[in-house]
PAPAMAR-686074 format. One line per 2 residues: number of its first residue (from 1); for each residue x, y, z of C-alpha. Coordinates in nm, 4 decimals, always signed. Layout:
REM PAPAMAR-686074
NUM	X,Y,Z; ...
//
This chain:
REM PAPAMAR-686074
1	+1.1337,-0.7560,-2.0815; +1.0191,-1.1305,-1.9167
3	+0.6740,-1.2932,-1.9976; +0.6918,-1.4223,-1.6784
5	+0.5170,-1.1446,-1.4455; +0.4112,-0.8471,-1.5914
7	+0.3932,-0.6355,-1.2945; +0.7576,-0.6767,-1.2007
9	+0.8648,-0.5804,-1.5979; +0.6690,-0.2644,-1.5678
11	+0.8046,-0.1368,-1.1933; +1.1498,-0.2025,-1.3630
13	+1.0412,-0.0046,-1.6582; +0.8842,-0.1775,-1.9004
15	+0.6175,-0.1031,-2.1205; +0.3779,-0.3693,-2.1380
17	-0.0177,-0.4187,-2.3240; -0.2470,-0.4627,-2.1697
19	-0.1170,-0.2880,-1.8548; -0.0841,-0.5673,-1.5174
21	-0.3031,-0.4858,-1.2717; -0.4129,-0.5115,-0.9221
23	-0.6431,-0.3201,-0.6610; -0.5174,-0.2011,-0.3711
25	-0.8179,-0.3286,-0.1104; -0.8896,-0.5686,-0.3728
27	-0.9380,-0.8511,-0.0716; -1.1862,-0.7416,+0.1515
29	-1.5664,-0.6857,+0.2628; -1.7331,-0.6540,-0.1289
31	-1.6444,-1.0142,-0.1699; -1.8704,-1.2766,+0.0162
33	-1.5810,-1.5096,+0.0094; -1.3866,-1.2889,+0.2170
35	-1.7016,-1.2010,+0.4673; -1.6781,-1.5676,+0.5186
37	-1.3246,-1.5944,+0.6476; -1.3756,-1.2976,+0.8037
39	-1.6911,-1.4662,+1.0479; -1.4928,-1.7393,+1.0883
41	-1.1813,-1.5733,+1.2631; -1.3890,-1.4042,+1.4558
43	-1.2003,-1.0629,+1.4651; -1.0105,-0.8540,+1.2019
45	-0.6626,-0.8855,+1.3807; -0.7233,-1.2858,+1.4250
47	-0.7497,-1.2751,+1.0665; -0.4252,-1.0600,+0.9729
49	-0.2489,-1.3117,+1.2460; -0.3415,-1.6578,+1.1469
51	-0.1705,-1.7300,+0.8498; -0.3682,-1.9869,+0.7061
53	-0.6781,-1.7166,+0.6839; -0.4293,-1.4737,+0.5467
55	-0.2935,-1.6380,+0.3013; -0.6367,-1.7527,+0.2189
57	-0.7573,-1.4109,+0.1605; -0.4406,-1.2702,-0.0091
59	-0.5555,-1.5611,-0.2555; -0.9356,-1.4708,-0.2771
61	-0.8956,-1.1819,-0.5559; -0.6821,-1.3812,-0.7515
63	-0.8904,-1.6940,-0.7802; -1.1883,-1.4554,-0.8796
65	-1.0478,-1.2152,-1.1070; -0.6577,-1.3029,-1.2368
67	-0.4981,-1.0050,-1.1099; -0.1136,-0.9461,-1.1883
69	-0.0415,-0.9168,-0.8203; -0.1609,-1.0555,-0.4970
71	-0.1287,-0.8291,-0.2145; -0.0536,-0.9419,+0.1396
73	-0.3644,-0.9657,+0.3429; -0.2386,-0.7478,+0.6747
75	-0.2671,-0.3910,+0.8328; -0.0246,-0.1362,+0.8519
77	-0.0718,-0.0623,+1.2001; +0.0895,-0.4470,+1.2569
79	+0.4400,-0.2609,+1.2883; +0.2537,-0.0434,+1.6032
81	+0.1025,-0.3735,+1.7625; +0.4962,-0.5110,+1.7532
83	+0.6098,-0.1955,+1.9268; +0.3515,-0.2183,+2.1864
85	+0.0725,-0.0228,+2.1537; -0.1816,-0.2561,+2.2201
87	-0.3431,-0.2213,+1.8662; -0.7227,-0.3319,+1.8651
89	-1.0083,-0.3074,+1.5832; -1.3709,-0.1959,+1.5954
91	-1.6054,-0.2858,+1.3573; -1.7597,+0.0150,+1.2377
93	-1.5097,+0.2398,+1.4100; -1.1280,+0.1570,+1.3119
95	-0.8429,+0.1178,+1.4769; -0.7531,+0.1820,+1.8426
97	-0.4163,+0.1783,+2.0025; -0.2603,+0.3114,+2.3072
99	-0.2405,+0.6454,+2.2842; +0.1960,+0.7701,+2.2399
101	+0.2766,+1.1087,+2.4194; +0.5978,+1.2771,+2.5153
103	+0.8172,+1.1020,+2.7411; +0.6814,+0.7286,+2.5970
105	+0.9628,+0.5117,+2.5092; +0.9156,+0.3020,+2.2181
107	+1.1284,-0.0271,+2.2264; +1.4302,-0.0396,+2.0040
109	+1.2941,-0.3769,+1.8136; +0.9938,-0.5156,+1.6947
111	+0.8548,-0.7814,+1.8731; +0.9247,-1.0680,+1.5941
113	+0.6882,-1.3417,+1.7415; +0.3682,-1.0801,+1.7076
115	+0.4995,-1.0319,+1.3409; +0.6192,-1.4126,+1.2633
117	+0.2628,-1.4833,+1.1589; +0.2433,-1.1479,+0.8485
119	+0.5924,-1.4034,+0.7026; +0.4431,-1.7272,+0.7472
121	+0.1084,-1.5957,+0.5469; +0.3578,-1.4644,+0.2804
123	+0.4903,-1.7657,+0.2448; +0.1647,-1.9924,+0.2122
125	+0.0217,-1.7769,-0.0436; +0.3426,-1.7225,-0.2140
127	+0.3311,-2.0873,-0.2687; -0.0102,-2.1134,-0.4336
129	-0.0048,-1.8442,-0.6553; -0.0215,-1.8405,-1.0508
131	+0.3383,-1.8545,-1.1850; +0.2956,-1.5339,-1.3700
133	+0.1368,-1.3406,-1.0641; +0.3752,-1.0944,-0.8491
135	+0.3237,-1.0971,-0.4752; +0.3200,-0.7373,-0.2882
137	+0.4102,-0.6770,+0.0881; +0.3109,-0.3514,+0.2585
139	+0.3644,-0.1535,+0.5208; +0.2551,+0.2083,+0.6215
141	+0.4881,+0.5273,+0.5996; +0.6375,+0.6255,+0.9180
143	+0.4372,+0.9645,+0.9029; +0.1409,+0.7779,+0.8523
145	+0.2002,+0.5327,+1.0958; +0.3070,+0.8081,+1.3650
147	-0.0109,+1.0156,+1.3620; -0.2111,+0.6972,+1.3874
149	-0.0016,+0.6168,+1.7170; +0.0037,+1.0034,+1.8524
151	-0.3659,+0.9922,+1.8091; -0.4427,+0.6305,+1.9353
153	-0.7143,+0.6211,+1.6715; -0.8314,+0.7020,+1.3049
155	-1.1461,+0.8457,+1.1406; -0.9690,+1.1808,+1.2812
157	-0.7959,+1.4563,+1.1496; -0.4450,+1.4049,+1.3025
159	-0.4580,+1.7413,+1.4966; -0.2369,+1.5737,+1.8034
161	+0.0133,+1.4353,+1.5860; +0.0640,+1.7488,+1.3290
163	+0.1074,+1.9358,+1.6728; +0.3423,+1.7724,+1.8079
165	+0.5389,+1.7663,+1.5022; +0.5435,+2.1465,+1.4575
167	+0.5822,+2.2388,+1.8526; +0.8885,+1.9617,+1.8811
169	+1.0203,+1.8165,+1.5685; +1.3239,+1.6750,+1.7893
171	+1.1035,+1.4630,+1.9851; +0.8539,+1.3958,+1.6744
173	+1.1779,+1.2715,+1.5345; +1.2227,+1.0113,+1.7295
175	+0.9475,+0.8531,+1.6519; +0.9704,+0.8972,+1.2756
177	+1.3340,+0.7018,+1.3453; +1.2257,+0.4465,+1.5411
179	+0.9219,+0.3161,+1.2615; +1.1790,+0.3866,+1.0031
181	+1.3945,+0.1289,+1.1267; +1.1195,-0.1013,+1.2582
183	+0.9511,-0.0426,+0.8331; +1.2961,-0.1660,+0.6880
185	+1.3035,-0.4374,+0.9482; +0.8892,-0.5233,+0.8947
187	+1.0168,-0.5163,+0.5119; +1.2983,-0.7140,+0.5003
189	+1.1028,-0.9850,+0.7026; +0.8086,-1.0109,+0.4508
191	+1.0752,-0.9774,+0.1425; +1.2897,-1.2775,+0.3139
193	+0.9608,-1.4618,+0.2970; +0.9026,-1.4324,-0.0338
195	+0.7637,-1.0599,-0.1389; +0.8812,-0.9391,-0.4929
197	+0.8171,-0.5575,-0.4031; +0.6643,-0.3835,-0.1551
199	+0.4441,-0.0737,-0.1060; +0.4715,+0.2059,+0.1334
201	+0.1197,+0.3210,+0.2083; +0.1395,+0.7147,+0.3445
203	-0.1710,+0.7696,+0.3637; -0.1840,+1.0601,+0.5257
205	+0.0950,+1.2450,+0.3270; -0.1395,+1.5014,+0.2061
207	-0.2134,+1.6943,+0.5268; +0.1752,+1.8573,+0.5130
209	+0.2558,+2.1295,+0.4229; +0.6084,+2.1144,+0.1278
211	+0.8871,+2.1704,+0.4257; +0.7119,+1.9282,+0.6600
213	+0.6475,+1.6162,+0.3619; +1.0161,+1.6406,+0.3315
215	+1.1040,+1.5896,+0.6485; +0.8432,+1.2874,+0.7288
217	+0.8008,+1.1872,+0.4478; +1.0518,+1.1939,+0.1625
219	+1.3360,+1.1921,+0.4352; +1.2028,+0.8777,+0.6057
221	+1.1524,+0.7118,+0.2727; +1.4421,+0.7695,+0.1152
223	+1.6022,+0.6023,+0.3981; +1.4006,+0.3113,+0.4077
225	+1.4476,+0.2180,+0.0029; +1.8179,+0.2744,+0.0442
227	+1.8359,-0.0140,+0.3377; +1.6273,-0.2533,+0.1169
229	+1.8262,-0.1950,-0.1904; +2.1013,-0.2557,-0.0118
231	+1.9617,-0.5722,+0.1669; +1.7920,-0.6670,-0.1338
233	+1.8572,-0.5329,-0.4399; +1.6345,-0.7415,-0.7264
235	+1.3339,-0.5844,-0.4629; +1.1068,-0.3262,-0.5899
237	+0.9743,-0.0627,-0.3574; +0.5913,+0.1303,-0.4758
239	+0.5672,+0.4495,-0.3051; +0.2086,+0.5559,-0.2365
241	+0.1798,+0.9408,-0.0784; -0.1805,+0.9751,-0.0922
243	-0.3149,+1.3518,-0.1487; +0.0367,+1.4853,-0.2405
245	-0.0715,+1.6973,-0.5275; +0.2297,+1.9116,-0.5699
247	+0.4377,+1.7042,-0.3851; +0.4404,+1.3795,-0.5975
249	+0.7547,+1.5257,-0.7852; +0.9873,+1.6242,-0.5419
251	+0.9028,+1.2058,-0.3785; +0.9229,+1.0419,-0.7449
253	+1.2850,+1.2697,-0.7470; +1.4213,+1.2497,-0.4134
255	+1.3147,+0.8884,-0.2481; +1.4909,+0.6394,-0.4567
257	+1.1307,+0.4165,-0.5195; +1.1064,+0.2199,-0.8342
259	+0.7585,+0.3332,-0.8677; +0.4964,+0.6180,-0.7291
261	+0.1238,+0.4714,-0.7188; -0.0741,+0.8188,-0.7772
263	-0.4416,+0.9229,-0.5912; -0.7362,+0.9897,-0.8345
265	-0.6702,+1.3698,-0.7735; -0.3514,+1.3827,-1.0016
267	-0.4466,+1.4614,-1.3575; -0.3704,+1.2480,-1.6463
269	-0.1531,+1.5178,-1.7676; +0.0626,+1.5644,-1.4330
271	+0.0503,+1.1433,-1.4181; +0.1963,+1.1381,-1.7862
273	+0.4968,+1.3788,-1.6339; +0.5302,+1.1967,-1.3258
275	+0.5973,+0.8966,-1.5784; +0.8720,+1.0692,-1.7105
277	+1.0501,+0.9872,-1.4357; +0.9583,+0.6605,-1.2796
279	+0.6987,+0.3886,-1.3862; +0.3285,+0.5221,-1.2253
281	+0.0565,+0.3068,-1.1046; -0.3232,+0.4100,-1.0552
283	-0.5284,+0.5977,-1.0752; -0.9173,+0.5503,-1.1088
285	-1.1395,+0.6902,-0.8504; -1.2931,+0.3839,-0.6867
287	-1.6348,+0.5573,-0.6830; -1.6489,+0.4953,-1.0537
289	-1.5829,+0.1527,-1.0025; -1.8493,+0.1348,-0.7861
291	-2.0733,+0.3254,-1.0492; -1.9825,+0.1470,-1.3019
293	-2.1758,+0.1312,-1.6831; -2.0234,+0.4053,-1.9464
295	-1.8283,+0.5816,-1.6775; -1.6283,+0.3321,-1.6317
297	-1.5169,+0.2515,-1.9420; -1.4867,+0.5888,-2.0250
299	-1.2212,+0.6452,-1.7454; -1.0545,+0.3265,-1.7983
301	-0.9751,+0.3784,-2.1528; -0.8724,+0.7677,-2.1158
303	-0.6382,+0.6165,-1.8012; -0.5210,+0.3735,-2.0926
305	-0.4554,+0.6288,-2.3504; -0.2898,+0.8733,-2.1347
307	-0.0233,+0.6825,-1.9522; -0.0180,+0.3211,-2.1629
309	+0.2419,+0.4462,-2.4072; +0.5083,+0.4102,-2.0922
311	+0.5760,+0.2040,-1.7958; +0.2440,+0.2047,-1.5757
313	+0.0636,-0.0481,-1.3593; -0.3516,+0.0122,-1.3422
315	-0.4641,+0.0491,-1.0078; -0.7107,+0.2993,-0.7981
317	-0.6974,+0.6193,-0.6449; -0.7202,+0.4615,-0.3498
319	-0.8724,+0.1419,-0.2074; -1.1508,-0.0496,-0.2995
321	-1.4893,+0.0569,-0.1773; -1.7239,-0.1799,+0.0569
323	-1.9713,-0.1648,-0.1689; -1.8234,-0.2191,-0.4753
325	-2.0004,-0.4525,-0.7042; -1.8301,-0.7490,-0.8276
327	-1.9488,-0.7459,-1.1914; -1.7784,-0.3974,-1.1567
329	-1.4472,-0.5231,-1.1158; -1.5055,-0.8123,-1.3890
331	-1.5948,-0.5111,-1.6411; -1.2353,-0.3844,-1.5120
333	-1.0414,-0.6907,-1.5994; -1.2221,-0.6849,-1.9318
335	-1.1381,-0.3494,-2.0393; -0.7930,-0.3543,-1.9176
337	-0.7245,-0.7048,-2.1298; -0.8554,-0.4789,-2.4673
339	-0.6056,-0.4411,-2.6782; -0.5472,-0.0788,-2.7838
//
């Protein structure tokens, strides 16, 4: 085990007390800081793409609060907007691409220059930071990804995409093996520039059924970790498939990640097995955080109790809410600096 970032020692197995932690969401609209940068860019993708901003944010949590990681301010749909789908942003109403149907040809290579600024932002804040904080790159799973291209949109329940998938896996293939390679490519670029492990967000994992998350999910991932290890082998890879319930097993067994980041609907107990066989991160529900007072703590500490004894990185179910308040997530980094 190193002193010299805690996060890293407990994706590679470690145990380590207090626990390191981060938030996923923990840079965004609950801090005023980041409503600030946010004005000034004037949109949400001018903010993702102008690395100065970026890095900026990606910066803003860790200034406040001391995290053990700083996550890469970006979006996952980034990897869409370099495979030209005209990827746009709504306040108030998400994401909007161009729609992909059968028959649409997807280019066989990212466009680098739309994704040179994500690296350059990596490698400002990776510059700045605390020596003893981690820095995290992202990108979504290809499933995930997928359904938000199929439907052109989010906020919906992914009816075209889980279609399409059933009525012609060949063709819904495709696609999963084109943003495979473009993820390990997206990846490898924001590793190069300076990421010590990475997270694939599925976030839509949970509306498969067992047969179908293995074949767009696990599949996909399992191919993606095995091209970074290979690339890059010191890089650790967080797996994230939100809503998996059952499912969380067969990933932790089958994809190769160093570590599964678990929703707020697994149970302590399942998380504790889950631990068994790779470090877990999570897994409060970030309406608690928002309530704060006696709940909180309460959660915290059982979270603490339950899956401190092994490797395990505090996190949420899922990512921070809007409204969050900020003397909320100062009561966080207090309890999780207790010692037990």
């Amino acid at each position: 085990m190193s002193d010299a970032k805690p996060l890293l020692d407990a994706l590679r197995g470690a145990r380590r007390n207090p626990p390191p932690f981060w938030l996923m969401r923990q840079a965004g609209r609950y801090l005023p800081e980041y409503r600030s940068l946010r004005q000034k860019a004037g949109s949400f993708l001018n903010l993702c793409y102008t690395p100065e901003l970026a890095a900026a944010v990606t910066l803003q949590p860790i200034e406040r609060f001391g995290m053990d990681a700083a996550i890469l301010f970006s979006d996952i749909l980034v990897i869409a907007d370099a495979l030209g789908r005209n990827l746009t942003f709504r306040d108030g109403d998400g994401p909007r691409l161009r729609p992909l149907s059968p028959g649409d040809e997807l280019p066989v290579e990212l466009d680098q220059a739309k994704l040179a600024p994500v690296y350059a932002a990596i490698r400002l804040a990776k510059a700045k930071l605390p020596a003893k904080t981690a820095l995290i790159g992202f990108a979504g799973g290809a499933w995930t990804v997928a359904a938000y291209m199929v439907e052109g949109a989010g906020k919906t329940g992914f009816t075209r995409a889980l279609d399409w998938a059933k009525r012609d896996p060949a063709g819904f293939g495709r696609i999963i093996d084109c943003l495979t390679a473009a993820t390990i490519e997206h990846l490898s670029g924001q590793i190069a520039a300076g990421a010590e492990a990475v997270q694939l967000f599925d976030s839509w994992a949970g509306l498969l059924d067992a047969k179908s998350f293995r074949r767009w999910v696990i599949e996909p991932t399992k191919k993606i970790v095995a091209a970074l290890k290979q690339r890059y082998p010191t890089a650790l890879v967080i797996g994230f498939p939100r809503q998996a319930g059952s499912q969380y097993r067969a990933y932790a067994e089958a994809t190769g990640v160093d570590a599964v980041s678990l929703d707020q609907d697994v149970g302590l107990a399942a998380a504790a097995e889950l631990q068994r066989l790779r470090p877990v991160q999570g897994n409060l529900d970030p309406k608690l955080l928002v309530a704060g007072g006696a709940a909180l703590d309460q959660a915290v500490r059982a979270i603490r109790v339950s899956l401190g004894t092994g490797p395990f990185v505090f996190n949420l179910g899922h990512g921070i809410l809007p409204e969050t308040p900020i003397g909320h997530v100062e009561r966080l980094g207090q309890l999780l600096r207790e010692d037990r």
